[in-house]
C-alpha positions in Angstrom: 76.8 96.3 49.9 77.8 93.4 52.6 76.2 93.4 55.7 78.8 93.7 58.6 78.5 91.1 61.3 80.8 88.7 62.6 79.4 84.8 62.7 82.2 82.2 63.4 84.1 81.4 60.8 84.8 77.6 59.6 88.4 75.7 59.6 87.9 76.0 55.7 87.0 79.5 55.4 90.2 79.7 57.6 92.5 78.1 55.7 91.7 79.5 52.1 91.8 82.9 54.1 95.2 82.1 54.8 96.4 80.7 51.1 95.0 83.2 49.8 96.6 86.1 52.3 100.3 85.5 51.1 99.0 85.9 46.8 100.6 88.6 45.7 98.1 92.2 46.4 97.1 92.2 42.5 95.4 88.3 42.7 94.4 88.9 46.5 92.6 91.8 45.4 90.9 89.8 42.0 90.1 86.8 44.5 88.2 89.6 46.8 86.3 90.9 44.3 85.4 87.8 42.6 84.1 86.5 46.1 82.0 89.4 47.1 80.6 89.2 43.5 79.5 86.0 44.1 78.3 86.4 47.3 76.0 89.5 46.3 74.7 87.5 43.0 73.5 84.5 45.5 71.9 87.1 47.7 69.9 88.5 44.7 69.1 85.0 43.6 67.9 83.9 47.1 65.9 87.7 47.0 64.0 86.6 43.4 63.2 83.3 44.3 61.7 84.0 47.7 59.3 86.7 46.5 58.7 84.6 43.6 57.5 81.3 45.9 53.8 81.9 45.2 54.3 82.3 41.6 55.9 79.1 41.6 53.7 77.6 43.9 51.1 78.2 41.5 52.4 77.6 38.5 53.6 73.9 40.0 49.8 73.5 41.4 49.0 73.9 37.4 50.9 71.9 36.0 50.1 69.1 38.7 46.3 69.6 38.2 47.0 69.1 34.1 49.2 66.0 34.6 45.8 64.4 37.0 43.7 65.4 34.4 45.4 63.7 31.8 46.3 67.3 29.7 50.0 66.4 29.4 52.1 64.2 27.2 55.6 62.9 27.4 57.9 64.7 25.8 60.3 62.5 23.2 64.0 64.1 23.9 66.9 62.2 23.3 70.0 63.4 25.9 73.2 62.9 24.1 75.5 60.2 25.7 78.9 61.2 27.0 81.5 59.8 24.7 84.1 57.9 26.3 87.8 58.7 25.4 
């Protein structure tokens, strides 16, 4: 799970800390578990793409070399426009 040990904790981290401390126990205890969620889905991410840096590192030498060597073309894609209300 989380790894227990203390670093020092920001003014921010503080503050929502105490907002969050007088929530009544049912939406303190959804706000915890939403947190540590998060928290333990970054670490996994952080996990996959650090053993996957080599992959990538090739994969990105690739598709460099095929761009010098005139193997690629541009792509014709048309991003729709935000609308203005």
């Amino acid at each position: 799970m989380l790894q227990k040990r203390r670093l020092n904790t920001t003014k921010l981290l503080e503050k929502a800390f105490k907002e969050a401390s007088i929530l009544p126990e049912l939406e303190q205890n959804a706000l915890a578990r939403w947190l540590i969620h998060e928290i333990i889905v970054e670490k996994k991410w952080e996990r996959a793409f650090a053993e996957s840096e080599d992959v990538l590192d090739s994969l990105a030498d690739e598709a460099l070399a095929e761009y010098s060597g005139g193997e690629t073309k541009l792509l014709n894609i048309k991003l729709k426009e935000k609308r203005k209300a």
